[in-house]
N, C-alpha and C positions, 0 to 999 in steps of 0.2 A: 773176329772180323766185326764191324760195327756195321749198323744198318744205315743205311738214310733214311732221312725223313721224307715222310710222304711228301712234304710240303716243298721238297726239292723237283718232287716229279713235272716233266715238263709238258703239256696238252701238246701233241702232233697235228690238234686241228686249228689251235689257236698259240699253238707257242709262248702261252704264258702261263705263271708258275699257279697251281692247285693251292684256293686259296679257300674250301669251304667249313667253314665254322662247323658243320655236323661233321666234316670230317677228322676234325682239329685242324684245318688247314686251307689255302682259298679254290677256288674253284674255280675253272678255267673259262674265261669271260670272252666273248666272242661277239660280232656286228653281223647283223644281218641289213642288208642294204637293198629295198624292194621298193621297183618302179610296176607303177601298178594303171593300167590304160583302161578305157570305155568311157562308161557316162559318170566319172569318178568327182570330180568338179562340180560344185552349185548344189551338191547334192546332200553335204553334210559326215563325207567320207572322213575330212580330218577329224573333226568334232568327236565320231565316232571311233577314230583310233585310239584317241588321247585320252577318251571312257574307256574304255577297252585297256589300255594298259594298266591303266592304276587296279587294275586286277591280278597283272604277272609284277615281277619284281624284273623290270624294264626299265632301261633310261633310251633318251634319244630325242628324234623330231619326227614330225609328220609334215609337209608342205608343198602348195601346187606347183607344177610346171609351168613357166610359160606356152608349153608345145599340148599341153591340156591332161597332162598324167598326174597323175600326184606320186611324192617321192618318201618311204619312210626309212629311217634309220636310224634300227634301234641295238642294244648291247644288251646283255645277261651270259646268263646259261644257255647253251644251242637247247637244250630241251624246253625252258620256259620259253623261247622265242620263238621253238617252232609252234609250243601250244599257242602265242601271241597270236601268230601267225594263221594258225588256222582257228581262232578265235574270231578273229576281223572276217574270214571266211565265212565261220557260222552267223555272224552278227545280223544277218541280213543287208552283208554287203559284198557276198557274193553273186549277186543278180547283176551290179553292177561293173563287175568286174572283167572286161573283156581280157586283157593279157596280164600275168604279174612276170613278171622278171625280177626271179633274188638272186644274192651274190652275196657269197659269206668269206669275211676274212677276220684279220686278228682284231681286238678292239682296241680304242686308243683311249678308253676313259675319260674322255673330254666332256660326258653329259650327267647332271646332277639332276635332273629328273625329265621328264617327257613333255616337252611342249610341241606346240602350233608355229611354224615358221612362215611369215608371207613371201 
């Protein structure tokens, strides 16, 4: 009987194929999509994301709302995003942070690194 490759194995939370290099194979890439409310605006919150990333192995945006939230969406590994994630927490921008709302689905690869969007 012949095995598969790992690299066949499909992620259940992200439906796409294990693609990581330590494993010999990729690793299942995923978007997290966080709307983030309070005194988040005028304050230096994007600036502060966009530091903060070039720390995980993250791609994505960070950008304000018209309705006054700022909006981030970023791809990797669910485990480096959630450390992202709660990195921006630790940053000293959780004081500012009245509601976050995430939502995680499959990632569509469309970002080649992390910027500022107006």
């Amino acid at each position: 009987m012949t095995r598969a490759s790992p690299c066949l194995s499909v992620s259940a939370r992200a439906n796409t194929r294990c693609t990581s290099p330590r494993k010999g194979c990729d690793v299942a890439r995923v978007r997290l999509h966080v709307f983030y409310a309070g005194r988040v605006q005028g304050v230096g919150f994007r600036y502060a994301a966009k530091q903060m990333a070039a720390g995980y192995e993250v791609t994505g945006t960070v950008g304000n709302l018209l309705d006054g939230r700022v909006e981030l969406v970023a791809e990797g590994e669910r485990a480096e995003l959630e450390a992202f994630q709660e990195g921006i927490r630790e940053a000293g921008l959780r004081r500012l942070i009245r509601d976050e709302q995430a939502h995680w689905s499959e990632a569509s690869g469309e970002f080649r690194g992390f910027e500022i969007v107006r």
